[in-house]
N, C-alpha and C positions, 0 to 999 in steps of 0.2 A: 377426562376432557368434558368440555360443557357440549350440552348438546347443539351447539351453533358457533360456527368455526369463525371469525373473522378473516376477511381475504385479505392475501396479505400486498403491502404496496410500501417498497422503497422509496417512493416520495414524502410518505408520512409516519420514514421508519416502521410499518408495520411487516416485520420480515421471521417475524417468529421468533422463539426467547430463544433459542440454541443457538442463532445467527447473531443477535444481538449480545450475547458472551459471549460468543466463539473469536479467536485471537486470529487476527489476519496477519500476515507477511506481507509486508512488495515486495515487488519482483529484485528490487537492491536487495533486501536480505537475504531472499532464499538465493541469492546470487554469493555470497558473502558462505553461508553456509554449507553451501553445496563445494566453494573453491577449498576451503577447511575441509572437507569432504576427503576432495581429491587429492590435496598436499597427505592429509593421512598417508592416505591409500596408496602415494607414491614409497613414503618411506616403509610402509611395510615389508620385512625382508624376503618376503614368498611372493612376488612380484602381482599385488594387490591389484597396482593400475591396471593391471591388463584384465582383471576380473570386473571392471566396470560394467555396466549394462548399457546398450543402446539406451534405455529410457533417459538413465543418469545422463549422459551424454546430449543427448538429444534438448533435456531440461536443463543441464546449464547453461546450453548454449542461446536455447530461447531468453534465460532471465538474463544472462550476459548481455544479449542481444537488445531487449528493450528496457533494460535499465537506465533509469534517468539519471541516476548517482551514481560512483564506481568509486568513491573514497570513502572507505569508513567510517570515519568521522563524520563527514556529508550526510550519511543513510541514517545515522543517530541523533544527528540534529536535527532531518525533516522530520524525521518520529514525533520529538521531543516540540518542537514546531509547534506539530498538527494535531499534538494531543494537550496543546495547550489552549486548544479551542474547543473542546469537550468536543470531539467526534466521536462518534462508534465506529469503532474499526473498520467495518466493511465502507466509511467515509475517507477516512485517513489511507485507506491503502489505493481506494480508487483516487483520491487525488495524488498522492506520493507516485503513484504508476504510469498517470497521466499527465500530469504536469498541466492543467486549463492553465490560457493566460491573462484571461479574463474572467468579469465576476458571471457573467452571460454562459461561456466557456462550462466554468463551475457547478453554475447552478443546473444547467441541461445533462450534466455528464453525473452529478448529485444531485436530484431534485429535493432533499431534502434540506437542501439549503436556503429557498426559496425567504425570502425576507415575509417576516409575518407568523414562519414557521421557526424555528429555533435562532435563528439568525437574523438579530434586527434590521441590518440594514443590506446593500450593496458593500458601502462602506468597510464593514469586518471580514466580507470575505476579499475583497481588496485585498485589506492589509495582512491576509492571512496567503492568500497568494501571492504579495511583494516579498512576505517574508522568506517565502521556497523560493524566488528568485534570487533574492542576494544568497541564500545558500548554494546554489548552483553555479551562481556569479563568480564566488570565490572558492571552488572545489577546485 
C-alpha cells in the first residue's frame, strides 16, 4: 500500500477497489435465491424444511418484504436496465432497492450521479429511471 491512504467517498465513487469489483444483489434476487433455497429444502426426503435457521427465515422474509420486483423476469430486466448505464454495482443495486422517482430522489440517494460527474445530464438519469418504471408498470 502507498504510504497515504485516499478517503474514501461514495459521491465520487472512491469506495475502495474490493467495493468497486465486488458483485451486489438486490434485495429481488437474494429474494429469488433464497425461495430456490427453500423449495429445495422442502423436497428433501429428511425433512430439510424444518432444519431451517431463524437467520434464513428471518432474511427471506425481510428481502421478500422490501422487494420492489417479485417476477422474475422483472428482477432481470431491471438488472439488465441499470447496467446498461455503466453503474457500479453498489449503484445499480441501490437504485434497483430503492426505486427514487425522481432525478433529485436519485442523485441524493447515489450521489455519484450528480451531472458533471459520470452522468451528463438530469436528462439520463430520467430516462434511466422511466425505464424501471415501465418495468414495474407491466410486472
Amino acid at each position: 500500500m502507498s504510504g497515504v491512504e485516499e478517503e474514501e467517498n461514495a459521491a465520487e465513487l472512491k469506495i475502495g477497489e474490493e467495493f468497486l469489483k465486488a458483485k451486489c444483489l438486490m434485495n429481488c434476487e437474494v429474494a429469488i435465491i433464497l425461495e430456490h433455497k427453500w423449495e429445495q429444502l422442502q423436497h428433501m426426503s429428511d425433512g430439510g424444511a424444518d432444519q431451517v435457521s431463524q437467520v434464513f427465515e428471518k432474511s427471506q422474509a425481510y428481502v421478500k418484504r422490501f422487494s420492489r420486483y417479485k417476477n422474475p423476469d422483472a428482477v432481470r430486466q431491471v438488472r439488465e436496465t441499470l447496467s446498461r448505464y455503466s453503474l457500479v454495482e453498489f449503484e445499480l443495486c441501490t437504485l434497483g432497492n430503492l426505486c427514487p422517482d425522481t432525478a433529485d430522489e436519485a442523485k441524493a440517494l447515489v450521489p455519484s450521479l450528480v451531472p458533471g460527474g459520470r452522468f451528463d445530464s438530469d436528462d439520463r438519469v430520467d430516462k434511466m429511471l422511466n425505464d424501471l418504471s415501465l418495468i414495474k408498470k407491466f410486472e
